[in-house]
C-alpha positions as CSV (number, residue, x, y, z in Angstrom):
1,X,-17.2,4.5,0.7
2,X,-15.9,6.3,-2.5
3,X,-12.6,5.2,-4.0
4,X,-9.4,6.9,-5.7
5,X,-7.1,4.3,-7.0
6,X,-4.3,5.1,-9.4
7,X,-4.5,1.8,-12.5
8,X,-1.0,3.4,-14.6
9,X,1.0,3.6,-11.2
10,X,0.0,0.1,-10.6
11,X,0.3,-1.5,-14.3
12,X,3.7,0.3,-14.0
13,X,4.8,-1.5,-11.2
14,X,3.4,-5.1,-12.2
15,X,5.8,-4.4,-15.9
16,X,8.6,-3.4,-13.7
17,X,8.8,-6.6,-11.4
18,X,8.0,-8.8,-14.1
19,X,11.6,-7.4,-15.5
20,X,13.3,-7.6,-12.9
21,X,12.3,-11.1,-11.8
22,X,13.3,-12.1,-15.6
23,X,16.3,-10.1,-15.2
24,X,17.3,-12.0,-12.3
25,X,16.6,-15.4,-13.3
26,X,18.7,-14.5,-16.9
27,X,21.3,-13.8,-14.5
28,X,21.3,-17.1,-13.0
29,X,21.0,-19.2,-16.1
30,X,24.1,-17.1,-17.3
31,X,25.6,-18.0,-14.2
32,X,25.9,-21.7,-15.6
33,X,27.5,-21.0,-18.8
34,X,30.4,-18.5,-16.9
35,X,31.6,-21.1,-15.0
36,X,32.5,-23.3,-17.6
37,X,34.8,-20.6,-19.0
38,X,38.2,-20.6,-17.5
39,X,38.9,-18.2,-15.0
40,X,36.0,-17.0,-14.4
41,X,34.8,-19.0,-11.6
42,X,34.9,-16.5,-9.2
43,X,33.0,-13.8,-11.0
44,X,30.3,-16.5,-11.9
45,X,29.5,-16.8,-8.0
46,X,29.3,-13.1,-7.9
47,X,27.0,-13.1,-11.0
48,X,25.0,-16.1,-9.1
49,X,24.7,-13.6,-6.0
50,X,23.6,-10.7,-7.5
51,X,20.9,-12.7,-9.7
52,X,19.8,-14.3,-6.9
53,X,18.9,-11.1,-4.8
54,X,17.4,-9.6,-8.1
55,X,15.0,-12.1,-8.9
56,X,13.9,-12.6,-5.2
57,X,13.6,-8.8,-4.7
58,X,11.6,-8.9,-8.4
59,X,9.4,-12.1,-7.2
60,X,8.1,-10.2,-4.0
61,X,7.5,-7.5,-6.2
62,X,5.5,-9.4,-8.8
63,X,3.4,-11.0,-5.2
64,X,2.8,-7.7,-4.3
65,X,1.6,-6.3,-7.5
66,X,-0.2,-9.2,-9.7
67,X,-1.4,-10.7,-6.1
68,X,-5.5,-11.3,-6.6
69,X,-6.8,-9.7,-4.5
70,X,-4.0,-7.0,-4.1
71,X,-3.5,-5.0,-0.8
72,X,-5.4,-2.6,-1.8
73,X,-8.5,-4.5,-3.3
74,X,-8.5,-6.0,0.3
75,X,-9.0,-2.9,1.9
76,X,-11.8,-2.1,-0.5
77,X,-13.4,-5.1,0.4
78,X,-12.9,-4.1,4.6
79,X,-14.0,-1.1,4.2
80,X,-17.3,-1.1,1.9
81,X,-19.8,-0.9,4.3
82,X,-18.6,2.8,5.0
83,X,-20.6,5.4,4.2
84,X,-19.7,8.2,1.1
85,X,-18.0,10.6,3.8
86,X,-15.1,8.2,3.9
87,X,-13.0,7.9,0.7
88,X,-9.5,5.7,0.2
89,X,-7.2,6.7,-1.9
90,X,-4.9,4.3,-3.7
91,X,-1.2,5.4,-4.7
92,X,-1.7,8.9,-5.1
93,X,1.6,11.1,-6.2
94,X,2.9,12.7,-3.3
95,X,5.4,14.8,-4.3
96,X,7.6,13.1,-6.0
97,X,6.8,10.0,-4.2
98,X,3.6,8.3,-3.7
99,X,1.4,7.2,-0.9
100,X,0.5,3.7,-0.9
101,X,-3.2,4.4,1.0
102,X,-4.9,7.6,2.1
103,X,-8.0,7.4,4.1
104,X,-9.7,10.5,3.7
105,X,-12.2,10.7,6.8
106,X,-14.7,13.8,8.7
107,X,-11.3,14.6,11.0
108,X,-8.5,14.1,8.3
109,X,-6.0,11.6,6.5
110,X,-5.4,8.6,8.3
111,X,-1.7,7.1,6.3
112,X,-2.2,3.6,6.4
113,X,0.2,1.0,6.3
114,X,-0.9,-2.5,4.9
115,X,0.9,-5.4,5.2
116,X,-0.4,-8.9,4.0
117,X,2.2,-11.3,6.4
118,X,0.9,-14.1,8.0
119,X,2.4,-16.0,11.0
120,X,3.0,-14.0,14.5
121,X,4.3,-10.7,14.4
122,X,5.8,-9.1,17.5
123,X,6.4,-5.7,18.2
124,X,8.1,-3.5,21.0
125,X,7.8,-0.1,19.7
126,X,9.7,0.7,16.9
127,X,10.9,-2.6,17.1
128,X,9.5,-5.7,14.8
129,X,9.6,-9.1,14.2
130,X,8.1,-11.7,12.8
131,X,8.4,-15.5,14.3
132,X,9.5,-17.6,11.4
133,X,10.9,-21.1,12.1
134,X,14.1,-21.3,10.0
135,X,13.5,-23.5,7.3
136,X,10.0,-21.5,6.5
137,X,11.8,-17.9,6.7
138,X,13.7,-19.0,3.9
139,X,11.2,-20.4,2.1
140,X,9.4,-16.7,2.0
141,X,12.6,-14.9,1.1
142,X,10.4,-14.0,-2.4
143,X,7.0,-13.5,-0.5
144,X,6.0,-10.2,1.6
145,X,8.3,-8.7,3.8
146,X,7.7,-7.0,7.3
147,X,10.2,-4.8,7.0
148,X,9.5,-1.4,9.6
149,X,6.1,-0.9,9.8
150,X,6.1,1.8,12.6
151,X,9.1,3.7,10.6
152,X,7.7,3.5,7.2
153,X,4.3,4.8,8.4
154,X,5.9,7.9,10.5
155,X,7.9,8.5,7.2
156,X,4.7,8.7,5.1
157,X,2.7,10.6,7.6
158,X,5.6,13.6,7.2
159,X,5.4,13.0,3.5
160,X,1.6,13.8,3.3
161,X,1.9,16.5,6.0
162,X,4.7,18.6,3.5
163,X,2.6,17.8,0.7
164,X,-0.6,19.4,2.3
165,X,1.4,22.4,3.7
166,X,2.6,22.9,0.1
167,X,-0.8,23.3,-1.5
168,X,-2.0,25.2,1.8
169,X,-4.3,22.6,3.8
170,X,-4.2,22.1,7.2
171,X,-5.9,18.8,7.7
172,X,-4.6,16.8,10.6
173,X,-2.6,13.6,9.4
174,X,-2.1,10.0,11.4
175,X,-1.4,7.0,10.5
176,X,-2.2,3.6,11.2
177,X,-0.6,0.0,10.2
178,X,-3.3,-2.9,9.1
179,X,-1.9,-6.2,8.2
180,X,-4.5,-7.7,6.2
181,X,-4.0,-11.7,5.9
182,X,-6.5,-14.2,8.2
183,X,-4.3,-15.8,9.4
184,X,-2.1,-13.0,11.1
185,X,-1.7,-12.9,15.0
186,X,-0.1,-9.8,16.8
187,X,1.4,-9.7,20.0
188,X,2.2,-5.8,20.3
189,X,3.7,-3.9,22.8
190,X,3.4,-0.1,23.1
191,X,2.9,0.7,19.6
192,X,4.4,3.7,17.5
193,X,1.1,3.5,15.6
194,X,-2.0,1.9,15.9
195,X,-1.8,-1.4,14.6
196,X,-4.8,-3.5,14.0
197,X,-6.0,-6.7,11.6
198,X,-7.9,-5.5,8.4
199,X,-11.2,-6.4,9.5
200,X,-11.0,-4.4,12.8
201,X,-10.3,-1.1,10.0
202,X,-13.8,0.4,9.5
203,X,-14.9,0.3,13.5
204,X,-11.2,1.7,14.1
205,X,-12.0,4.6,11.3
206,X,-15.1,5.6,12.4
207,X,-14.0,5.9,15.8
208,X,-11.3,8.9,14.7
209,X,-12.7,12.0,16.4
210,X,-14.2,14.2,13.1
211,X,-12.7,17.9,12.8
212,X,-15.4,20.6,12.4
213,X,-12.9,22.9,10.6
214,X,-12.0,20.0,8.1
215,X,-14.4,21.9,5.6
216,X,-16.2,20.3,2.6
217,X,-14.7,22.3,-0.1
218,X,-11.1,21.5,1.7
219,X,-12.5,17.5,1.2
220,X,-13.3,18.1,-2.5
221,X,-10.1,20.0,-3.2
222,X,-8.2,17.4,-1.4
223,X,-9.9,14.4,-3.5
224,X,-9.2,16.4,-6.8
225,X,-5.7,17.2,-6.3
226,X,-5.2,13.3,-5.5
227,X,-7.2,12.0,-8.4
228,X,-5.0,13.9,-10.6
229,X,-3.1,11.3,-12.7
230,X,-3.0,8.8,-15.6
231,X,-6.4,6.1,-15.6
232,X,-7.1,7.1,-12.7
233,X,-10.5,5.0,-10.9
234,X,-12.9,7.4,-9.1
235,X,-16.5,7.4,-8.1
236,X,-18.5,8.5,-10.9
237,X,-20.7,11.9,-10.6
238,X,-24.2,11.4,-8.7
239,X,-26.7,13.0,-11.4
240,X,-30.0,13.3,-10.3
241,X,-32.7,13.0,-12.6
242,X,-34.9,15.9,-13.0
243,X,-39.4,14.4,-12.7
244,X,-41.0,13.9,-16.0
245,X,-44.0,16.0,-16.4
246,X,-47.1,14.3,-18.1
247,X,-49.1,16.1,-20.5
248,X,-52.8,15.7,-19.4
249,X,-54.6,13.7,-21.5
C-alpha cells in the first residue's frame, strides 16, 4: 500500500495543543492568585472554568497528536499488507478544510473515520454512545472523545465529493468509521456507515466493488492533487534499472 501523509499539517497541530494545554493550565494557576484579591472572587471562578475547559480540550488534543502510535500510523500498520493499487492519504487539504483519511482504492475514495476509544460503544443509527461508569467518564474528560461518528463521516464524505466536482472527477465516495484501540467492543445497530474494528479494515477494503471507469490517469491525478502541500511523505518513484552490458573479454 502506498502512503500520502501530510508531516507540516500534523507538526502544526501537535505546536497548537501544546499552547493551548499551557494556556489552560496558566489560566488555572492565575486562578489562585485572583482570588486573593478583593472582589474578584467571582471572576476567579469564571477564569477557573474557562481554564479548565481550555486545558482539557488542549490535553485531548496533545493525545491525539503526539499519541505514539498516532491514528493514523495505526492504520498504516492495518493496512500494510495491501497491495500498491490501494493508497491512504493522511490529512490532505480539502478545500479549505482537510480530510483526516482518504483511502484511495480500484472503485473510489472510501472517507474514513478513525476513532481510538476503548470500552463499549453503542450505536442506533445516528445515534452514539459510549458506556462509561461515572467515575471513569470523568477521568477521560482529557482523553479521546466519541463525539458523532456517523455525522462527522457523512460531513466529510460531502466535503470530498464538492472537492472532486471542483477539479472535475467523478470518483464515487463512501465512507466508513474504524475505531482502532484492542480493546474496543461494538454493539451497533443499523449503522449510518459501516463501522468496523481496525484490524477488520483491509478485508473490508478489498471487498469494495472496483469501478472500471475509475481510470488510472484519474488515480494519478487524484494522488497528485492530494500530495500537494508542505513536507509532505509519499512513496518514492519506482526506477528501474536498465541491464549492464559486458564487454566480451
Amino acid at each position: 500500500m502506498r502512503i500520502i501523509r501530510h508531516n507540516a499539517y500534523i507538526a502544526r497541530r501537535k505546536t497548537r495543543a501544546k499552547l493551548m494545554a499551557l494556556s489552560g493550565f496558566v489560566m488555572l494557576v492565575a486562578t489562585l492568585f485572583v482570588a486573593l484579591l478583593p472582589n474578584l472572587l467571582a471572576p476567579s471562578y469564571i477564569l477557573m472554568l474557562v481554564g479548565f475547559i481550555v486545558f482539557n480540550l488542549g490535553m485531548q488534543q496533545v493525545g491525539k497528536w503526539t499519541r505514539n502510535p498516532r491514528n493514523d500510523q495505526i492504520l498504516d500498520s492495518q493496512l500494510k499488507t495491501l497491495p500498491d493499487r490501494y493508497a491512504m492519504v493522511h490529512y490532505p487539504p480539502i478545500g479549505k478544510r482537510r480530510a483526516e483519511h482518504l483511502m484511495i482504492h480500484p472503485g473510489g475514495v472510501l472517507v474514513v473515520t478513525a476513532k481510538e476509544i476503548d470500552g463499549t460503544i453503542k450505536a442506533s443509527g445516528s445515534k452514539w454512545r459510549r458506556s462509561n461508569p461515572g467515575i471513569r467518564r470523568f477521568l477521560t474528560f482529557s482523553g479521546p472523545q466519541l463525539g458523532t461518528p456517523s455525522i462527522e463521516t457523512e460531513q466529510s464524505v460531502g466535503e470530498v465529493e464538492s472537492w472532486l466536482t471542483e477539479h472535475q472527477l467523478e470518483i464515487d465516495v463512501e465512507g466508513a468509521v474504524v475505531f482502532v484501540h484492542p480493546s474496543t467492543e461494538l454493539d451497533i445497530e443499523a449503522p449510518d456507515f459501516p463501522t468496523l474494528h481496525g484490524d477488520e479494515l483491509p478485508q473490508f477494503v478489498q471487498s469494495l466493488e472496483p469501478d472500471p471507469t475509475f481510470t488510472g490517469k484519474e488515480r494519478a491525478r487524484l494522488m497528485e492533487l492530494l500530495g500537494t502541500g508542505e513536507q509532505v511523505e509519499s512513496p518514492a518513484a519506482r526506477t528501474r534499472r536498465r541491464p549492464v552490458k559486458r564487454r566480451a573479454a
